[in-house]
N, CA, C and O of each residue as an XYZ file, in Angstrom:
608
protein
N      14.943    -14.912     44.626
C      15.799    -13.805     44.241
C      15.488    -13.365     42.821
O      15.308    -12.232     42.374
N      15.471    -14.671     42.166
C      15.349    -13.895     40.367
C      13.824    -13.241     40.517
O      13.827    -12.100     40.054
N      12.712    -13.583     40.959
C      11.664    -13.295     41.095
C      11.458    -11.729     41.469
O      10.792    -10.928     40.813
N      12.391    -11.385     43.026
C      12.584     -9.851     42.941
C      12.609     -9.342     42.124
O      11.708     -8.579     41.774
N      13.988     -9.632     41.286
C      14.412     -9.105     40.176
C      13.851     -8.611     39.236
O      14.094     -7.484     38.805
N      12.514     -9.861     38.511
C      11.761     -9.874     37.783
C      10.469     -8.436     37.852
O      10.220     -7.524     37.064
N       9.808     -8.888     39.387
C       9.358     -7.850     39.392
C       9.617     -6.315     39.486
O       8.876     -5.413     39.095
N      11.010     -6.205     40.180
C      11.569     -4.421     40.180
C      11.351     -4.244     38.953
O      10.643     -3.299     38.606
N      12.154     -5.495     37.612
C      12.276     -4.530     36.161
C      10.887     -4.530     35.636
O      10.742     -3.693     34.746
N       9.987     -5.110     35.875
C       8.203     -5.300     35.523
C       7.730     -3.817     35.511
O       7.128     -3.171     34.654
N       8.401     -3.355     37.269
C       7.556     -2.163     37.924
C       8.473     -1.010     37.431
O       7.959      0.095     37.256
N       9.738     -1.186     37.206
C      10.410      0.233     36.304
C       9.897      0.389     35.092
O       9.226      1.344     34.701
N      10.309     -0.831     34.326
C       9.484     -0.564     33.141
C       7.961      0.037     32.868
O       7.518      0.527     31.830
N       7.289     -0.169     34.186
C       6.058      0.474     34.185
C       5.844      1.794     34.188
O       5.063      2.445     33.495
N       6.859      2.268     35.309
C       6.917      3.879     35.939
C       7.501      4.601     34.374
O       6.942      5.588     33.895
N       8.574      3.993     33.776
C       9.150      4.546     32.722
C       8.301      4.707     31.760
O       8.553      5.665     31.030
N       7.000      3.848     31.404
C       6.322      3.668     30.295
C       5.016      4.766     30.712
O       4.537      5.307     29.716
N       4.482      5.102     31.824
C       3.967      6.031     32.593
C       4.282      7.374     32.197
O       3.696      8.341     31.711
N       5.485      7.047     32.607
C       6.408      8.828     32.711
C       6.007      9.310     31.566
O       5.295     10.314     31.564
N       6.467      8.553     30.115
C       6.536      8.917     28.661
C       5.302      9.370     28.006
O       5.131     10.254     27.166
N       4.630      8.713     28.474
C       2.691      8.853     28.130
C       2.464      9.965     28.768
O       1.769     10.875     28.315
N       3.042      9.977     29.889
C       2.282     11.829     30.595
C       3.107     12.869     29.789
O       2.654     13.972     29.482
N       4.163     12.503     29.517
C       5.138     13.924     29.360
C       4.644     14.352     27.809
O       5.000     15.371     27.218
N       3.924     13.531     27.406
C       3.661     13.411     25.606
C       1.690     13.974     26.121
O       0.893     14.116     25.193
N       1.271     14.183     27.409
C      -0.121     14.603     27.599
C      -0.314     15.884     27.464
O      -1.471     16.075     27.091
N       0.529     17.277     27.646
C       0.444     18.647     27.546
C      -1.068     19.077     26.849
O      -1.501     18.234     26.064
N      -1.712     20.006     27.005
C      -2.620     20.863     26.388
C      -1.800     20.974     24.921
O      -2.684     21.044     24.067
N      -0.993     21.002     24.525
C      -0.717     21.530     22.972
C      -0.911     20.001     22.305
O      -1.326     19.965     21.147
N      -0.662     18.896     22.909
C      -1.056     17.401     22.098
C      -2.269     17.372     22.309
O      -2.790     16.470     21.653
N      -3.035     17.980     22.966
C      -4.563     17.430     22.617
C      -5.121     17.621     21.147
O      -5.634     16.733     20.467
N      -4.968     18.678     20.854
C      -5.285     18.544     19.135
C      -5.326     17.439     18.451
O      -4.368     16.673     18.554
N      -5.933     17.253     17.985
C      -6.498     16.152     16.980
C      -5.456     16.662     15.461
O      -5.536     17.666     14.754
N      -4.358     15.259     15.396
C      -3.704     15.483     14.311
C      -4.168     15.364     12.866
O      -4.424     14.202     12.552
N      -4.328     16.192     11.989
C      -4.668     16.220     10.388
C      -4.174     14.810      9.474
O      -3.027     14.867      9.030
N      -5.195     13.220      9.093
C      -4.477     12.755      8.177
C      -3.334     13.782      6.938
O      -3.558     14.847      6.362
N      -2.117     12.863      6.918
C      -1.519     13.648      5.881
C      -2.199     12.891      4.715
O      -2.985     11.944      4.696
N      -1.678     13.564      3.846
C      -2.368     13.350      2.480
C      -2.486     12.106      1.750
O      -3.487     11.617      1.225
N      -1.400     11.712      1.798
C      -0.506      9.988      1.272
C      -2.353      9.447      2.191
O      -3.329      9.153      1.502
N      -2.387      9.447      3.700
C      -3.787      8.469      4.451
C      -5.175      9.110      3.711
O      -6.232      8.485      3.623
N      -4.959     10.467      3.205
C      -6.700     11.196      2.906
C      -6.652     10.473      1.517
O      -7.794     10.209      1.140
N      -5.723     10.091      0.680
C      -5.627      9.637     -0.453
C      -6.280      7.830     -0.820
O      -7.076      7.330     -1.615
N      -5.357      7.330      0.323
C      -5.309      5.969      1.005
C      -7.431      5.787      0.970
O      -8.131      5.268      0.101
N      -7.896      6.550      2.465
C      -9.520      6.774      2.685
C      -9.965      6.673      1.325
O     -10.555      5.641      1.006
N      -9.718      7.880      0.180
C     -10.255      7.914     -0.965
C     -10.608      6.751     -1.918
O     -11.619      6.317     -2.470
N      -9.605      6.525     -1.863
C      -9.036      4.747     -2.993
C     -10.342      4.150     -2.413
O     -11.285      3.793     -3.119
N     -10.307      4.067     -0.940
C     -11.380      2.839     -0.331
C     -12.834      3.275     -0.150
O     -13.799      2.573      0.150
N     -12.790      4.371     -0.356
C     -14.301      5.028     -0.413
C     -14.500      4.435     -2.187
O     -15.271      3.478     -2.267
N     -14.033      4.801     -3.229
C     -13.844      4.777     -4.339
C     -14.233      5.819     -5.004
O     -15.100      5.843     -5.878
N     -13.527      6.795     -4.556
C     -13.134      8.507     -4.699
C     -12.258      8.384     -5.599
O     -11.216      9.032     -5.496
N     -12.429      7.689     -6.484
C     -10.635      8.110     -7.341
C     -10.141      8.865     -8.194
O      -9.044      8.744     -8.741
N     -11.387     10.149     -8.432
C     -10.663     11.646     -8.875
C     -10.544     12.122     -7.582
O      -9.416     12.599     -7.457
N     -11.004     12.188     -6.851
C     -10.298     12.718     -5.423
C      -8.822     11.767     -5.261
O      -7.925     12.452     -5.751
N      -8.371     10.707     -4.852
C      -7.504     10.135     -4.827
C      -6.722     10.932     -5.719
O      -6.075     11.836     -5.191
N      -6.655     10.812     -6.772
C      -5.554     11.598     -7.934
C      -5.234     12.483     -7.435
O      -4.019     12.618     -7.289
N      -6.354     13.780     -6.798
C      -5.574     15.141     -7.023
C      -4.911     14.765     -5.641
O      -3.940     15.485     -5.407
N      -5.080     14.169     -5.018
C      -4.236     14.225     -3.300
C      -2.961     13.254     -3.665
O      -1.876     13.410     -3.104
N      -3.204     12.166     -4.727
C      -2.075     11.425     -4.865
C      -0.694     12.152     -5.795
O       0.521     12.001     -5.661
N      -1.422     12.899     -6.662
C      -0.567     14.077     -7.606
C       0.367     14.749     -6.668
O       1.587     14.800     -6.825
N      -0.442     15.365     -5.476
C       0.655     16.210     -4.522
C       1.535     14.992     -3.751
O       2.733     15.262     -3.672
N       1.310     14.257     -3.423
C       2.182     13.278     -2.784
C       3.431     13.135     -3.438
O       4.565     13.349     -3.010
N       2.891     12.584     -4.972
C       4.088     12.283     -5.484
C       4.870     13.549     -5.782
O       6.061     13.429     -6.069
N       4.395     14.573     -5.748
C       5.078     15.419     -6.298
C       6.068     15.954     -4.984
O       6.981     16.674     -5.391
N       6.067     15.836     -4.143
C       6.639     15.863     -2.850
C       7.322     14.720     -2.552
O       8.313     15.040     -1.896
N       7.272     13.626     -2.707
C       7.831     12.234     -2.275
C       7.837     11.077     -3.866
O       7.385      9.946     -4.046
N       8.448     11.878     -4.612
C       8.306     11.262     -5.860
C       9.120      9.872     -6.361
O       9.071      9.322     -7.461
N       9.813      9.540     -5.270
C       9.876      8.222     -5.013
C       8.963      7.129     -4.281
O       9.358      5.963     -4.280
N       7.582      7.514     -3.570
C       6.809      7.039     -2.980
C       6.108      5.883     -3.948
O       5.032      6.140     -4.488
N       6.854      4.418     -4.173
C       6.309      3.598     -5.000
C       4.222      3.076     -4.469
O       3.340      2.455     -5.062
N       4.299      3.713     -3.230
C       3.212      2.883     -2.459
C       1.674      3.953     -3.236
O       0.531      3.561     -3.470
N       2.287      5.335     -3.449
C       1.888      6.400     -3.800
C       1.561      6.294     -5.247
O       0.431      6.674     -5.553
N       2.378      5.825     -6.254
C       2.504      5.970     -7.788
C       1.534      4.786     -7.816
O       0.758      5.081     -8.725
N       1.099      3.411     -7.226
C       0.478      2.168     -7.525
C      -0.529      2.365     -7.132
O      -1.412      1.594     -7.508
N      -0.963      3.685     -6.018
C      -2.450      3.614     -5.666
C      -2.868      4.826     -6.932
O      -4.035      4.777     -7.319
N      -2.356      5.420     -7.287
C      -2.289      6.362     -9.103
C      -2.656      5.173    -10.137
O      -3.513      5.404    -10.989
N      -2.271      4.396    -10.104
C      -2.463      3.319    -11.009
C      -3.843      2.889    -10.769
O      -4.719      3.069    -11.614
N      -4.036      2.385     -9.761
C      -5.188      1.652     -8.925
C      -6.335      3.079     -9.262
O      -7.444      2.686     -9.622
N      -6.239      4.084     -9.212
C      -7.346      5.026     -9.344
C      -7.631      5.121    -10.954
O      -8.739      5.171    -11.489
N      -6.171      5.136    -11.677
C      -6.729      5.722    -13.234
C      -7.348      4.436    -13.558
O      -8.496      4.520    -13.994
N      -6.836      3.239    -13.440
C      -7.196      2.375    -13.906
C      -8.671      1.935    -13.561
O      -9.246      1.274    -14.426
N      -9.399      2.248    -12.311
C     -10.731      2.209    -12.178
C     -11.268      3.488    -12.758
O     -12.495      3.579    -12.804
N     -10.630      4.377    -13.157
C     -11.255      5.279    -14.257
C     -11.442      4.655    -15.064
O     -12.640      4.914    -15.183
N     -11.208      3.830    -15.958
C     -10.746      3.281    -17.322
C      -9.450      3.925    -18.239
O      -9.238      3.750    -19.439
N      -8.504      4.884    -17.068
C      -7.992      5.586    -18.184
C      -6.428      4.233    -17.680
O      -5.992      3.949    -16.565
N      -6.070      3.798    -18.867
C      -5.609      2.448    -19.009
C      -4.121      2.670    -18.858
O      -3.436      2.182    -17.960
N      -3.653      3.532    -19.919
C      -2.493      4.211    -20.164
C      -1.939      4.975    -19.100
O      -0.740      4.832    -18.859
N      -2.660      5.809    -18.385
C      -2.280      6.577    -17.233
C      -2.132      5.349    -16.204
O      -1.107      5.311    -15.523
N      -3.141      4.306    -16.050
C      -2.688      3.405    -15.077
C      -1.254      2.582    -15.156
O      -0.429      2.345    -14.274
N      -1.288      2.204    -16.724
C       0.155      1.384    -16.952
C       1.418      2.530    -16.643
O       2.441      2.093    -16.114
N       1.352      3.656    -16.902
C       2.584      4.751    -16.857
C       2.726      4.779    -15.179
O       3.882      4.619    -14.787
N       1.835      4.938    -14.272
C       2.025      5.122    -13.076
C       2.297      3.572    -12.357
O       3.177      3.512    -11.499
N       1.665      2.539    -12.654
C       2.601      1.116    -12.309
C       3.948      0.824    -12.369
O       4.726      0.324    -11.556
N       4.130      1.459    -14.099
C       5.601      1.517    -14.141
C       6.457      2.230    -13.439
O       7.627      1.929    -13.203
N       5.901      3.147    -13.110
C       6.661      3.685    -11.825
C       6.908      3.445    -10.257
O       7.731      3.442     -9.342
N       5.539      3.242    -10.648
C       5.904      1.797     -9.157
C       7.367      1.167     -9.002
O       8.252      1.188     -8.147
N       7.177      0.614    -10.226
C       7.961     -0.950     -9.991
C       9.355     -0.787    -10.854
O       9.913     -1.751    -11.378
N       9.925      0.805    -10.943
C      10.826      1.288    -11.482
C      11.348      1.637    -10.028
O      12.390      1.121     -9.625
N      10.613      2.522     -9.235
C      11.284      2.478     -7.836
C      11.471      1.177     -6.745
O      12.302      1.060     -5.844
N      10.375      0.236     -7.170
C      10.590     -1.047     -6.183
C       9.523     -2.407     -7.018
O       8.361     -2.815     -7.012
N      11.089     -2.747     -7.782
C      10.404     -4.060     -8.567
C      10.095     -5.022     -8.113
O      10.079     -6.053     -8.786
N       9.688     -4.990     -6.588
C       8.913     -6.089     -5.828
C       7.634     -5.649     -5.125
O       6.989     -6.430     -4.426
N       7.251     -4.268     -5.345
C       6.139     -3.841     -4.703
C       4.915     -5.088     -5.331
O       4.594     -5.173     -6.516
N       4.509     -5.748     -4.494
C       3.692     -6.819     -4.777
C       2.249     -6.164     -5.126
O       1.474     -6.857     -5.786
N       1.770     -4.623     -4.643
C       0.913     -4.029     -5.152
C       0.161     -4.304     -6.669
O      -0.774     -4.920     -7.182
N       1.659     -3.067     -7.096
C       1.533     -3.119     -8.146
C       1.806     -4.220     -9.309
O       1.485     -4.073    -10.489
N       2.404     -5.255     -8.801
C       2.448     -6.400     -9.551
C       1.282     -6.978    -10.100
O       1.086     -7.175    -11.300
N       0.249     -7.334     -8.840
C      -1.018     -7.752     -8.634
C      -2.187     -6.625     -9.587
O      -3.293     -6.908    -10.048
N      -1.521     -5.468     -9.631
C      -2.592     -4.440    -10.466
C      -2.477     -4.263    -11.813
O      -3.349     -3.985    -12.637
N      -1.183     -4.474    -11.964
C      -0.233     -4.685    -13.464
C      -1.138     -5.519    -14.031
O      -2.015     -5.144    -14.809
N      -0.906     -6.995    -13.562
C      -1.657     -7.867    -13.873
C      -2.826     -8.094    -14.104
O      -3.114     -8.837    -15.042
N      -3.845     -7.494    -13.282
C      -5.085     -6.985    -13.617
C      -5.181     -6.031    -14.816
O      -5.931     -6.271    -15.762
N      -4.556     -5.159    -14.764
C      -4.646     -3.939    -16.036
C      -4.253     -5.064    -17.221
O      -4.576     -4.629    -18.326
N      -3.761     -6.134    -17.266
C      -3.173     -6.649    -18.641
C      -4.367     -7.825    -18.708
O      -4.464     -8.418    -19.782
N      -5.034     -8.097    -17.917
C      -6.283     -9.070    -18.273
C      -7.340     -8.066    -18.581
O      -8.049     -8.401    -19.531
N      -7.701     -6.660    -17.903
C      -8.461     -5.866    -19.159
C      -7.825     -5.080    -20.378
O      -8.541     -4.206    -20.866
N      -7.027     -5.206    -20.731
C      -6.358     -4.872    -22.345
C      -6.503     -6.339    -22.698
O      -5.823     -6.462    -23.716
N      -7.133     -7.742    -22.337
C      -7.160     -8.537    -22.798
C      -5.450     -9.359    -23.428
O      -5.404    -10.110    -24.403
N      -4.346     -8.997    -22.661
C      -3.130     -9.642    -22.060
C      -2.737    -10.596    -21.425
O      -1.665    -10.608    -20.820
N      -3.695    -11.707    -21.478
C      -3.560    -13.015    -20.674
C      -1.695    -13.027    -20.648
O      -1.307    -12.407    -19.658
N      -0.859    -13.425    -21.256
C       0.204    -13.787    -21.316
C       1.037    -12.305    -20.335
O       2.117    -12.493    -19.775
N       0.483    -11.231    -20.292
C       1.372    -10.108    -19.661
C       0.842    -10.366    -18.313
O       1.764    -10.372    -17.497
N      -0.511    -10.620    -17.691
C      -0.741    -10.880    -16.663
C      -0.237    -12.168    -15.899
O      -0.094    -12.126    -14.677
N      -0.045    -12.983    -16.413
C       0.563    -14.679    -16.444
C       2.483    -14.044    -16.073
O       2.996    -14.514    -15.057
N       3.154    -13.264    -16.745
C       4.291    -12.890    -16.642
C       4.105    -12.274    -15.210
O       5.000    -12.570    -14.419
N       3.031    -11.416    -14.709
C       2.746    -10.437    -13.538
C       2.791    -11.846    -12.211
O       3.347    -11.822    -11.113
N       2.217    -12.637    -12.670
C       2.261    -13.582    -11.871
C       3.111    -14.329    -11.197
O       3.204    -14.569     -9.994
N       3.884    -14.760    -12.361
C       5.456    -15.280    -12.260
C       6.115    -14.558    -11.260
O       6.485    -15.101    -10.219
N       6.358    -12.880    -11.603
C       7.178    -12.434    -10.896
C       7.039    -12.354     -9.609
O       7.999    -12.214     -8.851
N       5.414    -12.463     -9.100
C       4.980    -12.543     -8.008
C       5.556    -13.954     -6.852
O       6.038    -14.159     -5.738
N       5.109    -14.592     -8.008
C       5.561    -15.965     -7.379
C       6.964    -15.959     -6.850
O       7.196    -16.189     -5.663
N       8.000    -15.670     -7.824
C       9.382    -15.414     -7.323
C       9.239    -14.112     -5.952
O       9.988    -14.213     -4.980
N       8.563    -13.347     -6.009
C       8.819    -12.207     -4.555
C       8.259    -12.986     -3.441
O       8.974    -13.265     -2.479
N       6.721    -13.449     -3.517
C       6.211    -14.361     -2.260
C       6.731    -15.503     -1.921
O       5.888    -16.395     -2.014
N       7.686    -15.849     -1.591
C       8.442    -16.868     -1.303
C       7.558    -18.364     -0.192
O       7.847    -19.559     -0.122
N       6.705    -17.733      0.346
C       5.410    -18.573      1.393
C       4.167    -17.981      0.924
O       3.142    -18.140      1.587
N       4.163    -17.316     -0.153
C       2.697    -17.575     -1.108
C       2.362    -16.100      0.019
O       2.953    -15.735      1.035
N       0.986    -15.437     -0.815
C       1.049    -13.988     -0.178
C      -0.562    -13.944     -1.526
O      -0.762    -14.419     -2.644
N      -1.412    -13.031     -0.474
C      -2.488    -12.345     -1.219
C      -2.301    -11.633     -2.480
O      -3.279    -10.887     -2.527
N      -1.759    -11.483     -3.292
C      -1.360    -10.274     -4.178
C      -1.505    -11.818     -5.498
O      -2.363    -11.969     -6.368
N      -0.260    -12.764     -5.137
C      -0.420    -13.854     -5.743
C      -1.505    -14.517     -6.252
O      -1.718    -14.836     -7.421
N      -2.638    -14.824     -4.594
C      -3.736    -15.358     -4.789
C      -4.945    -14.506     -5.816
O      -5.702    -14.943     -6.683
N      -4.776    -13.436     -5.400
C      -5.714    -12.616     -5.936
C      -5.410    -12.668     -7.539
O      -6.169    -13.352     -8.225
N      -4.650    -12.178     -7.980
C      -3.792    -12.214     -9.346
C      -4.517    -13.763    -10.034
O      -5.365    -13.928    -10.910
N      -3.932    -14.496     -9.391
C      -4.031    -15.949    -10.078
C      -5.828    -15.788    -10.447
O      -6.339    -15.577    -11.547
N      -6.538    -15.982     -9.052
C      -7.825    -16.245     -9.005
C      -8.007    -15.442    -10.481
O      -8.077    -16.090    -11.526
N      -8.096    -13.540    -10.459
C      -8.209    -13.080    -11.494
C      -7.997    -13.202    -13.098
O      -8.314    -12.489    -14.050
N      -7.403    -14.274    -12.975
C      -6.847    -14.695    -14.296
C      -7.718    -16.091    -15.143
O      -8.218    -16.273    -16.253
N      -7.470    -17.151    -13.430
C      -8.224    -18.266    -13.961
C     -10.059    -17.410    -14.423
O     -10.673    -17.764    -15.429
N     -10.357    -16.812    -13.886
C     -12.025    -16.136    -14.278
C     -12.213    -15.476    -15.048
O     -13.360    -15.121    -15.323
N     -10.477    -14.797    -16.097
C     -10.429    -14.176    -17.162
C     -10.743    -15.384    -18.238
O     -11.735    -15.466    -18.963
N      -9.861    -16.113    -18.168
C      -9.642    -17.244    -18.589
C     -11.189    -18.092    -18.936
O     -11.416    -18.620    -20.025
N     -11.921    -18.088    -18.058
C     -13.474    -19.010    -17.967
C     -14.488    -18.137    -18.608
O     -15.654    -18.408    -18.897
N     -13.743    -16.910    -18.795
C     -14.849    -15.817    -19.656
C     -15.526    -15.396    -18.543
O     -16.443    -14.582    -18.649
């Protein structure tokens, strides 16, 4: 009996999951949707486009100017510019909208081992440590970066 059971809701759930996929198939969804900008920005960073990144990350924020994920990849671009100051101003904004974005913690920290900041990056760390509660990449990375600042 439970076995019936099992399978009717197997095979509704199927027909239902069917139905939804066709009704979402029309000629007007075939189009191929446009990354929005926040992902063409995202591509950029990882190509290592990062005057492209800026001007696409500029409109983001300027549209979603709470977007902490947005202001730390701004950071992450000026700061592989070398422009240092623009990176620290846009971190801080990061972590003015979300003082646990582990991002920008991890980049903070980096930006303060090249201003030669051992002790501000070491603080970047800390705070990390307190957000990763089961230890987390942002941590590892950070640390590693520090002990190799550290070894010259």
């Amino acid at each position: 009996m439970n076995r019936n059971l099992i399978a009717t809701s197997i095979f509704a759930l199927t027909v239902a999951c069917a139905n939804a996929l066709a009704a979402g198939s029309g000629s007007s969804s075939t189009r191929a949707t446009q990354p929005s900008e926040y992902d063409q920005a995202v591509a950029a960073v990882e190509a290592g486009a990062f005057r492209r990144a800026l001007r696409l990350l500029d409109s983001v924020v300027e549209s979603e100017p709470r977007n902490a994920d947005a202001w730390n990849y701004k950071g992450f671009s000026h700061r592989n510019l070398g422009q240092l100051a623009e990176a620290q101003a846009a971190y801080d904004k990061a972590l003015a909208i979300d003082p646990k974005h582990r991002g920008a913690r991890e980049y903070l920290g980096e930006l303060y081992l090249m201003k030669g900041d051992v002790a501000g990056a070491e603080a970047q760390l800390r705070e990390l440590d307190s957000i990763c509660y089961f230890g987390c990449k942002e941590y590892d990375e950070l640390k590693a970066a520090i002990t190799k600042h550290k070894q010259g």
